[in-house]
N, CA, C and O atoms as a Tinker XYZ file with bonds, in Angstrom:
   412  protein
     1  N      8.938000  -15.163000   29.452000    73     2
     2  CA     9.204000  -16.519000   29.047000    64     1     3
     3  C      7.952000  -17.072000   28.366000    63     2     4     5
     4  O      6.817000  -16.796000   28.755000    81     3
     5  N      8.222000  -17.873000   27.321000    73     3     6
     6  CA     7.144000  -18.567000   26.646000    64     5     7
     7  C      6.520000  -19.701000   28.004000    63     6     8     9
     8  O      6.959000  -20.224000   29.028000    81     7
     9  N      5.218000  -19.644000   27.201000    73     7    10
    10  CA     4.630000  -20.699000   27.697000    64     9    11
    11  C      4.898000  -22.214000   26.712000    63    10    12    13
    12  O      5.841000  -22.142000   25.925000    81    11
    13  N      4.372000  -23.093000   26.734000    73    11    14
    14  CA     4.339000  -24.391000   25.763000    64    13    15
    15  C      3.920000  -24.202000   24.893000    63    14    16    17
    16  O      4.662000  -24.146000   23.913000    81    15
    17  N      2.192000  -23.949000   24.696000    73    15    18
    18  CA     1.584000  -23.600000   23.191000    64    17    19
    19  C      2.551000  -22.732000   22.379000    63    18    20    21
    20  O      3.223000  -23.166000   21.443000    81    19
    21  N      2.566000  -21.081000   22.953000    73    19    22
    22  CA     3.115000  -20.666000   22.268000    64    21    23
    23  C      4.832000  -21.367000   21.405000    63    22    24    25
    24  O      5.062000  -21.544000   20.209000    81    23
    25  N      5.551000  -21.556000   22.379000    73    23    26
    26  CA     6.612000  -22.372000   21.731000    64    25    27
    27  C      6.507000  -23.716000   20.527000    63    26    28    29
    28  O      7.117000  -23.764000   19.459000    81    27
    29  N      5.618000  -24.663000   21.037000    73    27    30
    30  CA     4.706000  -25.244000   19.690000    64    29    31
    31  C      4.666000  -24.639000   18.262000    63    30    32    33
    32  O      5.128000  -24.978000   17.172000    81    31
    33  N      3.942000  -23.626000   18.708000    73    31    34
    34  CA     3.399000  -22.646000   17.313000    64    33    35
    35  C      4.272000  -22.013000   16.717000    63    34    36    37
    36  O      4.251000  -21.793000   15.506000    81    35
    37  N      5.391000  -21.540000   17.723000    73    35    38
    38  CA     6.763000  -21.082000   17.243000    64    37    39
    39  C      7.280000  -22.108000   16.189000    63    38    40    41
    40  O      6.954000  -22.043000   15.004000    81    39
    41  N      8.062000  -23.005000   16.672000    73    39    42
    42  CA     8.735000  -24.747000   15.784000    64    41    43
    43  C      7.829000  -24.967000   15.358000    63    42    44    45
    44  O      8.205000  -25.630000   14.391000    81    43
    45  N      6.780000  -24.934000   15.299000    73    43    46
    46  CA     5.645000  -25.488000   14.117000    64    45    47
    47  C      5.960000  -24.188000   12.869000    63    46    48    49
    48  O      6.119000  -24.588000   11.715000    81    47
    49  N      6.019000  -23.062000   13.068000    73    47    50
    50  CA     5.942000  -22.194000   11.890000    64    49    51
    51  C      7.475000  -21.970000   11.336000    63    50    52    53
    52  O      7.651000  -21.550000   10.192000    81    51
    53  N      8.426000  -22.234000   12.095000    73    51    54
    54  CA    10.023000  -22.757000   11.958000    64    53    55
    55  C      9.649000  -23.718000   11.387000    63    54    56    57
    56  O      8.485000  -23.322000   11.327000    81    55
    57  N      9.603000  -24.854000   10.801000    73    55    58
    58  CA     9.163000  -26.568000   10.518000    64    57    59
    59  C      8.430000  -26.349000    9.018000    63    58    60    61
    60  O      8.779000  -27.115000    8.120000    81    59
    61  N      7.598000  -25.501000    8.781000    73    59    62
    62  CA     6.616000  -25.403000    7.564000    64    61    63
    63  C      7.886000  -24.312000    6.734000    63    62    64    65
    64  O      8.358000  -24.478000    5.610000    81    63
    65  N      8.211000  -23.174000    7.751000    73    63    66
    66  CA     9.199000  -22.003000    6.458000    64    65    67
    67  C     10.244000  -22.892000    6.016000    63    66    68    69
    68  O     10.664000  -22.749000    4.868000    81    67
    69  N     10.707000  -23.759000    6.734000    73    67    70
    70  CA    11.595000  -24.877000    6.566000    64    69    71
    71  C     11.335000  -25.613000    5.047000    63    70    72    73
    72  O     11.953000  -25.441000    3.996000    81    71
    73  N     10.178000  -26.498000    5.349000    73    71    74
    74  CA     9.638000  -27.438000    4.246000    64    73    75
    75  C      9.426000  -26.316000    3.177000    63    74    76    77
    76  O      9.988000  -26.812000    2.201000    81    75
    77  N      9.069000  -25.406000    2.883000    73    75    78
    78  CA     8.185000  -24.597000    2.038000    64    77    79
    79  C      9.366000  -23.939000    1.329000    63    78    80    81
    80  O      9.251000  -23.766000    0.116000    81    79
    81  N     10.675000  -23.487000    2.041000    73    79    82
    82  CA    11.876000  -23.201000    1.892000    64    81    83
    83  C     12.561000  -24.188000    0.973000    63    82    84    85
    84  O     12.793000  -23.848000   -0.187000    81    83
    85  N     12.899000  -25.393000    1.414000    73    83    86
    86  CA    13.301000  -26.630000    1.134000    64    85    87
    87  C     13.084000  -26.814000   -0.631000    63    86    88    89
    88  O     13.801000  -26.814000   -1.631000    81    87
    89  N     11.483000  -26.981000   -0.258000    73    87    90
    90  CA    10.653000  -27.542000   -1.304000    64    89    91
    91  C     10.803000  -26.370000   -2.553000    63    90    92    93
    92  O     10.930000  -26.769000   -3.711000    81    91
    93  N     10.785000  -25.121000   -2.294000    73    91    94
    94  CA    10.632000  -24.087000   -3.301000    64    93    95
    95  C     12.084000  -23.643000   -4.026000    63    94    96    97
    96  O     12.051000  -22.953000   -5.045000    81    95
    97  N     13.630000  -24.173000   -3.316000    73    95    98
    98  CA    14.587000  -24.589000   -4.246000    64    97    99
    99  C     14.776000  -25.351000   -4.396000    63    98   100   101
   100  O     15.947000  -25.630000   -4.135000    81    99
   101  N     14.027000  -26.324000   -4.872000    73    99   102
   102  CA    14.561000  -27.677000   -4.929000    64   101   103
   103  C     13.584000  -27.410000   -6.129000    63   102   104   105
   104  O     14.089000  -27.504000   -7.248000    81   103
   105  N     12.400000  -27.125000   -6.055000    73   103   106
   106  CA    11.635000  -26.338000   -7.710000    64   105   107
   107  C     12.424000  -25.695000   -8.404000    63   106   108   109
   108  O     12.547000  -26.145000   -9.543000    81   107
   109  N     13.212000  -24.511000   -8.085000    73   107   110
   110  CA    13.679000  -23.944000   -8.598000    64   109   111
   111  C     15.004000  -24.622000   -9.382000    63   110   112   113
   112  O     15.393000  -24.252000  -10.490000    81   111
   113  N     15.564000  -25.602000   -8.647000    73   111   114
   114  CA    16.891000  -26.516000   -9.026000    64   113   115
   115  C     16.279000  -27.270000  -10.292000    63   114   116   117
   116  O     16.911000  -27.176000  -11.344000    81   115
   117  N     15.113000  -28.002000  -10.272000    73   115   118
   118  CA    14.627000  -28.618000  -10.713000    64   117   119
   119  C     14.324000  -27.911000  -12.224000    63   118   120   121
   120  O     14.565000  -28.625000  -13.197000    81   119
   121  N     13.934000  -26.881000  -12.410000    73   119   122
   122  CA    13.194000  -26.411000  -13.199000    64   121   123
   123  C     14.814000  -25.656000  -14.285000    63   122   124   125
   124  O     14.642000  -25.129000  -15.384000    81   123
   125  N     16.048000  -25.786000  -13.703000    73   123   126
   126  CA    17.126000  -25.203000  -13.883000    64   125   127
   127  C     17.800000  -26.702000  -14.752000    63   126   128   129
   128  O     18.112000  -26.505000  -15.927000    81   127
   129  N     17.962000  -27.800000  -14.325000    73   127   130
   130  CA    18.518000  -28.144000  -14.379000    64   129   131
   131  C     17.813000  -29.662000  -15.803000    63   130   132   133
   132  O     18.374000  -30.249000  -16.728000    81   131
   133  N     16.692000  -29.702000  -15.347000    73   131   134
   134  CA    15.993000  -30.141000  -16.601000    64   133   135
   135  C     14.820000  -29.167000  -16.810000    63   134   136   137
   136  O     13.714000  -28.873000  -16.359000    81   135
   137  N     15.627000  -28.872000  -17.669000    73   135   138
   138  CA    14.507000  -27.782000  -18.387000    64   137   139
   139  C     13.621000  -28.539000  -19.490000    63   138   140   141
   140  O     13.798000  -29.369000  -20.382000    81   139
   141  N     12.416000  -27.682000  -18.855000    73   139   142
   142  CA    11.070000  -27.981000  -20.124000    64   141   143
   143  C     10.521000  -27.301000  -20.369000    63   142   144   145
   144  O      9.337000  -27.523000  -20.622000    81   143
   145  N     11.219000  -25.693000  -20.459000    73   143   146
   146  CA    10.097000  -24.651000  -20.795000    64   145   147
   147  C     11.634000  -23.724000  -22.066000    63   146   148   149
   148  O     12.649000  -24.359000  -22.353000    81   147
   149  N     11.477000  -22.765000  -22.402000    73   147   150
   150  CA    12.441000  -22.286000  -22.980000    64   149   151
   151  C     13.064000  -21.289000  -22.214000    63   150   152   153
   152  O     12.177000  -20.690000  -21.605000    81   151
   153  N     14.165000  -20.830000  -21.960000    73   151   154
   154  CA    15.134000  -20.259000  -21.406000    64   153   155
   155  C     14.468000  -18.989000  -20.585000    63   154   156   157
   156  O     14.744000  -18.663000  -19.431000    81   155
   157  N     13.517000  -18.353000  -21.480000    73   155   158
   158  CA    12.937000  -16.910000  -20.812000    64   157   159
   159  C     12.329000  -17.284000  -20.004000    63   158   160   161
   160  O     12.481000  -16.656000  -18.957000    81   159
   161  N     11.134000  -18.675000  -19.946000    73   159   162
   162  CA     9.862000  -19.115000  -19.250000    64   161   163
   163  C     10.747000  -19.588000  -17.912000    63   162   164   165
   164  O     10.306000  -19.437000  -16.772000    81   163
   165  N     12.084000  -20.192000  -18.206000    73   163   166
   166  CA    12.699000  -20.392000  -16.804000    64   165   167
   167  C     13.101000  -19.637000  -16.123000    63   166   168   169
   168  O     13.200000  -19.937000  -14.933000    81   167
   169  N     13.445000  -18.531000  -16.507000    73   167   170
   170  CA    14.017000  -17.832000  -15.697000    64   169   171
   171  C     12.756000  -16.954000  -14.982000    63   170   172   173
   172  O     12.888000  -16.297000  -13.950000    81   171
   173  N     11.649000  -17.071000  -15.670000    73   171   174
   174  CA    10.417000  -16.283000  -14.711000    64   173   175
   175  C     10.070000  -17.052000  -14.113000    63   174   176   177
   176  O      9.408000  -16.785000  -13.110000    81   175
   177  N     10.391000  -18.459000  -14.494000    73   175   178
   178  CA     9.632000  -19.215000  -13.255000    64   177   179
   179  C     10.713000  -19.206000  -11.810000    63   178   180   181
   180  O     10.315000  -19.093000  -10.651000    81   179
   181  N     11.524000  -19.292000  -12.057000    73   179   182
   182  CA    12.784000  -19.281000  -11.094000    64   181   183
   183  C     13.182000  -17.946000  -10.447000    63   182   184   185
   184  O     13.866000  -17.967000   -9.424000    81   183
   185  N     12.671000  -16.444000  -11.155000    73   183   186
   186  CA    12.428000  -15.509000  -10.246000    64   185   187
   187  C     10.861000  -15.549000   -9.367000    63   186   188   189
   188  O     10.769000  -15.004000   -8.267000    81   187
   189  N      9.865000  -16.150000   -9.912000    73   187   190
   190  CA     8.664000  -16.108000   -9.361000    64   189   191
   191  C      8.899000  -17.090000   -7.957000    63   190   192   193
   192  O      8.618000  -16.602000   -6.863000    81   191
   193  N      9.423000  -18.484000   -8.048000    73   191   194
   194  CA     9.950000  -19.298000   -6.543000    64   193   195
   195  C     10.931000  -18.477000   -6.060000    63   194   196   197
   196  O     11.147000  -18.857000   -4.910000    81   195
   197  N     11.749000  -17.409000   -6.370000    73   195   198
   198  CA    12.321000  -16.822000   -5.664000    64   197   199
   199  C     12.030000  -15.115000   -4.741000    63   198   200   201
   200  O     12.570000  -14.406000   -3.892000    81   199
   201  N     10.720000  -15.152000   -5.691000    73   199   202
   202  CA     9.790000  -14.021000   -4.701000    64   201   203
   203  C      8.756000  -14.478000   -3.980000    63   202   204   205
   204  O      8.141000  -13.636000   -3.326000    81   203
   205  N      8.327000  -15.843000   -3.921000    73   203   206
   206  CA     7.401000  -16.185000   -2.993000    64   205   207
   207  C      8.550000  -17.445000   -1.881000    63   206   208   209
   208  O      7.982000  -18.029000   -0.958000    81   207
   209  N      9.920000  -17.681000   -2.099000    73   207   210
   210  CA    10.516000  -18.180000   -0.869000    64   209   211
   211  C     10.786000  -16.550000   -0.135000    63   210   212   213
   212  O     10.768000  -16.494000    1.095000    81   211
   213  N     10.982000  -15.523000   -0.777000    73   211   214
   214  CA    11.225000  -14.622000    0.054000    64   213   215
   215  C     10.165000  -14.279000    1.197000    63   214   216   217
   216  O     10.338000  -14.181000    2.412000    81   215
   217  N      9.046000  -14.132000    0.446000    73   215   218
   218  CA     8.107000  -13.953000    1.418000    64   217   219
   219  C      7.606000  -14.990000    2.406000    63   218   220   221
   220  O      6.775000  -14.786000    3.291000    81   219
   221  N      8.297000  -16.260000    2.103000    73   219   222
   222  CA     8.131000  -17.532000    3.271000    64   221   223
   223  C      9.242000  -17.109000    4.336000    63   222   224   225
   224  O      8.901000  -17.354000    5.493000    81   223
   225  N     10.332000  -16.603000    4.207000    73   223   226
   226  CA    11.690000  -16.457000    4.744000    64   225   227
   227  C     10.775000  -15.202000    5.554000    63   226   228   229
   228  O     10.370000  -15.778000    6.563000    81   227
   229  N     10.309000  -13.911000    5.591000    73   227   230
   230  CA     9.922000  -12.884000    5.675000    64   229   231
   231  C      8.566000  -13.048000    7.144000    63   230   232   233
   232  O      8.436000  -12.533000    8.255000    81   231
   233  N      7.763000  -14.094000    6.286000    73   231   234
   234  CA     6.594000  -14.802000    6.751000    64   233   235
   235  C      7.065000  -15.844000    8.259000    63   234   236   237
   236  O      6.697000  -15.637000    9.415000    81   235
   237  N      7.516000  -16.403000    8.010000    73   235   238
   238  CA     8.277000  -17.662000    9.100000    64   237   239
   239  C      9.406000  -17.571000    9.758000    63   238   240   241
   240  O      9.640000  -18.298000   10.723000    81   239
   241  N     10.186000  -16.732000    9.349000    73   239   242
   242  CA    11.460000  -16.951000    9.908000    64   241   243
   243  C     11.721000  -15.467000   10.793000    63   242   244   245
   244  O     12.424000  -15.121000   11.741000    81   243
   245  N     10.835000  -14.905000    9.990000    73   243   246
   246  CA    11.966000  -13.241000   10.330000    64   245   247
   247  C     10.270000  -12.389000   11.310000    63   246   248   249
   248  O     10.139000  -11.325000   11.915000    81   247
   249  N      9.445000  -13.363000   11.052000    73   247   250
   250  CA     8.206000  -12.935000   11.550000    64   249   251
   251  C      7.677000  -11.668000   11.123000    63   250   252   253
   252  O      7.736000  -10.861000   12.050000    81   251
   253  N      7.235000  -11.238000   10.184000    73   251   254
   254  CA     7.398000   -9.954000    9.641000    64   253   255
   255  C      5.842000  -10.169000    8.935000    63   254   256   257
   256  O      5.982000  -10.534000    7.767000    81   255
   257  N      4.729000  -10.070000    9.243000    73   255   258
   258  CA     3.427000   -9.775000    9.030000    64   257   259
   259  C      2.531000   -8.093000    8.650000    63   258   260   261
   260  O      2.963000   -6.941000    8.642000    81   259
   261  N      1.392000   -8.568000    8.421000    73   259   262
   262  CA     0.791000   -7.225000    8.286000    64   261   263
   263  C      0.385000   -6.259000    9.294000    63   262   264   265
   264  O     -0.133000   -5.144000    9.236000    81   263
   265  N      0.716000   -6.908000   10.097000    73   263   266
   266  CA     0.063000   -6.599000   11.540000    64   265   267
   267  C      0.884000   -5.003000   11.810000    63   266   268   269
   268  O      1.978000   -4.593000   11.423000    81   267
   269  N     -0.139000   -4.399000   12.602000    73   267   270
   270  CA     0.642000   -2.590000   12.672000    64   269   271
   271  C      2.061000   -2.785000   13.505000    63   270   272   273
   272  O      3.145000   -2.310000   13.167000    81   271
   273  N      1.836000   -3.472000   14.494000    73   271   274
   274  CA     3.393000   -3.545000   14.929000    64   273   275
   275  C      4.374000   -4.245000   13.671000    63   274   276   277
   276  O      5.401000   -4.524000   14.290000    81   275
   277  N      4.441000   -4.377000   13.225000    73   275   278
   278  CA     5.747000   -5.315000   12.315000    64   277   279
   279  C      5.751000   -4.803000   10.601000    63   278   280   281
   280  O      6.349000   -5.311000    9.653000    81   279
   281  N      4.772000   -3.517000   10.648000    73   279   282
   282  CA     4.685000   -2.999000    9.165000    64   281   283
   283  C      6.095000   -2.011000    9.377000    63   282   284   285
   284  O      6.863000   -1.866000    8.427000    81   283
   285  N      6.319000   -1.452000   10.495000    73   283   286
   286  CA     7.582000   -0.762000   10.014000    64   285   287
   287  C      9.092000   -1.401000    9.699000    63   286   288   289
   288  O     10.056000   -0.972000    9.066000    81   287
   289  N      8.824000   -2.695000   10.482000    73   287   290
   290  CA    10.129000   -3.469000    9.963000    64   289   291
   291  C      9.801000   -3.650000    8.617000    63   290   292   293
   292  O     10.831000   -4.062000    8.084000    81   291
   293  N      9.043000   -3.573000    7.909000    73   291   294
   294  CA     8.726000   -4.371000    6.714000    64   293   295
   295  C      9.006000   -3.137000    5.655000    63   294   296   297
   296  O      9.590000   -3.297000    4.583000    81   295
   297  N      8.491000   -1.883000    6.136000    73   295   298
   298  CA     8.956000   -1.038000    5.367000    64   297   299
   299  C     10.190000   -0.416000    5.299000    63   298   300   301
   300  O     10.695000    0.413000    4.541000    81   299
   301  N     10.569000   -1.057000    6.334000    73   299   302
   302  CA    12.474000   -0.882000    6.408000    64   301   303
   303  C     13.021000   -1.593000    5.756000    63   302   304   305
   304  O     14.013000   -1.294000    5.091000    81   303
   305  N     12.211000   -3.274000    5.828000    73   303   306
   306  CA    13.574000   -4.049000    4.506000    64   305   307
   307  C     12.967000   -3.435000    3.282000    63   306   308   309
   308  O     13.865000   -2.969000    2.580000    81   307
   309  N     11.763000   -3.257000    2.758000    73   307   310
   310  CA    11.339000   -2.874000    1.472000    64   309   311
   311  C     12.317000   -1.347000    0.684000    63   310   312   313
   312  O     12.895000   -1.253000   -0.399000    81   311
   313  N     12.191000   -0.674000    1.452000    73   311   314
   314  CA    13.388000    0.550000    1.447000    64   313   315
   315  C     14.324000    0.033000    1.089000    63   314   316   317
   316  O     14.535000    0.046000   -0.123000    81   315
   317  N     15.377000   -0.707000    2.070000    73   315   318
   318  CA    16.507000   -1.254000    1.685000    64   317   319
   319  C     16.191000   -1.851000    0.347000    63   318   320   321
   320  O     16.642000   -1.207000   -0.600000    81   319
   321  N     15.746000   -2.567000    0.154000    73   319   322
   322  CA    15.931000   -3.541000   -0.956000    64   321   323
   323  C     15.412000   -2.731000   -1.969000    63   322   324   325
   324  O     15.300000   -3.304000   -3.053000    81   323
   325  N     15.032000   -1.454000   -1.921000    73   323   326
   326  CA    14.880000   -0.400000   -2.976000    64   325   327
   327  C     16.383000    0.118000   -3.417000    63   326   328   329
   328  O     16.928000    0.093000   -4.521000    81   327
   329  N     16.870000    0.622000   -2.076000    73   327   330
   330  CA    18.194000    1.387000   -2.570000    64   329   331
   331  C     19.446000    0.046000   -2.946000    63   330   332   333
   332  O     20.531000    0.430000   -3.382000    81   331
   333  N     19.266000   -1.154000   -2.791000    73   331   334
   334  CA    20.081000   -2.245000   -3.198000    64   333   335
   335  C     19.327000   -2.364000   -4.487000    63   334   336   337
   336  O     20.291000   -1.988000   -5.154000    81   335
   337  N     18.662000   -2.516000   -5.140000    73   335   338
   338  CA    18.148000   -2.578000   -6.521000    64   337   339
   339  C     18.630000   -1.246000   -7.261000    63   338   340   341
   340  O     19.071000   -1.249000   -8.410000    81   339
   341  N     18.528000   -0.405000   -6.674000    73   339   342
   342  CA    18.690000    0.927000   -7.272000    64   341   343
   343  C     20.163000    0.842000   -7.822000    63   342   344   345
   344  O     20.376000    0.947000   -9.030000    81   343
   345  N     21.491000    0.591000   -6.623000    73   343   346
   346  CA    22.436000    0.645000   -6.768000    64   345   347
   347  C     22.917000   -0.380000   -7.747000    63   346   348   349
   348  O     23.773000    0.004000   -8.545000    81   347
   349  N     22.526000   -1.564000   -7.813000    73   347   350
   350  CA    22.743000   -3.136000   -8.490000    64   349   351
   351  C     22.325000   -2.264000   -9.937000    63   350   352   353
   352  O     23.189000   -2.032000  -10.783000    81   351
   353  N     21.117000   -1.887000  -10.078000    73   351   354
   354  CA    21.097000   -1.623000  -11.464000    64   353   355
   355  C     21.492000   -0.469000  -11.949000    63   354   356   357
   356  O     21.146000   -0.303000  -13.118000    81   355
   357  N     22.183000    0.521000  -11.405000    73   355   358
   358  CA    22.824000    1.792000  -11.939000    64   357   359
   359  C     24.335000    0.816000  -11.990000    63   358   360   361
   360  O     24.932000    0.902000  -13.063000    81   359
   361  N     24.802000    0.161000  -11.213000    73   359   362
   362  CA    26.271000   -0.583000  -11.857000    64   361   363
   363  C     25.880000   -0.901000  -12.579000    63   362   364   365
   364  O     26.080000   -0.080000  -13.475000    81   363
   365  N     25.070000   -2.068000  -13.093000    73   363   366
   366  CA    24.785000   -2.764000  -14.306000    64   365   367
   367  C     24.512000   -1.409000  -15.588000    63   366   368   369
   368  O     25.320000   -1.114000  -16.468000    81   367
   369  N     23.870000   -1.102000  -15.478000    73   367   370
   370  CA    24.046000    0.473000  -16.690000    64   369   371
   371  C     24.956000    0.978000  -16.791000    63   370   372   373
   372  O     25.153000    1.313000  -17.959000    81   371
   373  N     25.968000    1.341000  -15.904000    73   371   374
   374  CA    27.210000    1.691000  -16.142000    64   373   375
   375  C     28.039000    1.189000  -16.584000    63   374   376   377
   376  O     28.900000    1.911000  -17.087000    81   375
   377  N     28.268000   -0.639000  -16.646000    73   375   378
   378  CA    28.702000   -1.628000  -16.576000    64   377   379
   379  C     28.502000   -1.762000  -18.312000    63   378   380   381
   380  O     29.496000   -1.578000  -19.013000    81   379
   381  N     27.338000   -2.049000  -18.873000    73   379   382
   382  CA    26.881000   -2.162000  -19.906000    64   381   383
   383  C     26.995000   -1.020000  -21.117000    63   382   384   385
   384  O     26.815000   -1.244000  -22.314000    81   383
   385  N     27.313000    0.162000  -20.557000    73   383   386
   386  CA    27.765000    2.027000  -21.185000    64   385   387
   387  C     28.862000    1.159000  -21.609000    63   386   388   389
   388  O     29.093000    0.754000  -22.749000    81   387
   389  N     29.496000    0.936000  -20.544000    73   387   390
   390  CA    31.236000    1.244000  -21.343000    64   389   391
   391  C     31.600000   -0.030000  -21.588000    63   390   392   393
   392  O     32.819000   -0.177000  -21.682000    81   391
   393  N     30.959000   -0.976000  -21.721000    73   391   394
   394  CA    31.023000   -2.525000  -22.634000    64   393   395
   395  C     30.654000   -2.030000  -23.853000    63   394   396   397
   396  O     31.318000   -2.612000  -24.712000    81   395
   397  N     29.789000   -1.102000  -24.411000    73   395   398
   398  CA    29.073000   -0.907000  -25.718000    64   397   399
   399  C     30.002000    0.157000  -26.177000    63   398   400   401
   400  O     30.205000    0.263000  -27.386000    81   399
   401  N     30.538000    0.891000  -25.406000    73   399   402
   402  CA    31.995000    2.063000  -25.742000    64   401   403
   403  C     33.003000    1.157000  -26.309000    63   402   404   405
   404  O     33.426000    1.442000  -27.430000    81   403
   405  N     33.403000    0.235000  -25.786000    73   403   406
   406  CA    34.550000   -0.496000  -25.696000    64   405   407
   407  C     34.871000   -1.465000  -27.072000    63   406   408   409
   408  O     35.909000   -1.706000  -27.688000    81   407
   409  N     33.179000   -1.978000  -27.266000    73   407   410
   410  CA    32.639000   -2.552000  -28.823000    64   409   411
   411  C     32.869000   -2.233000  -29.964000    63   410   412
   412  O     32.329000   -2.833000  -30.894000    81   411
């Protein structure tokens, strides 16, 4: 069972992935919806808030640090999210073959 501090520090780091979460689509909404950069510059900016909320989500929520205990969870989602990229973009190539066949 937790003690107090620790539980504190817990909802305190729940409370910030929260705000930091919050705050980083609401950039991203923002940056979507009045645009002031040109179409390419948004969309890097809107993948860039969407690789540093990941690592807040990763960081705060899912507790997943550098620390030796918690590097193998980390290299377990990194894996995954290798073979989900892998697969996402071999459909999309396949997807795009026989759209340009079809042309």
């Amino acid at each position: 069972m937790k003690n107090g501090t620790e539980r504190r520090t817990e909802l305190r780091t729940y409370a910030v992935g929260y705000l930091l979460a919050l705050a980083l689509t609401g950039a991203a909404f923002a940056a979507v919806v009045w645009p002031s950069f040109a179409a390419g510059t948004t969309l890097a900016i809107v993948l860039g808030l969407a690789l540093v909320q990941a690592i807040v989500h990763f960081r705060c929520f899912l507790h997943i640090t550098m620390q030796r205990a918690s590097r193998h969870d980390l290299q377990l989602i990194l894996f995954s999210t290798l073979i989900i990229v892998m697969m996402v973009g071999g459909t999309l190539v396949l997807l795009m073959n026989l759209r340009g066949r079809m042309m």
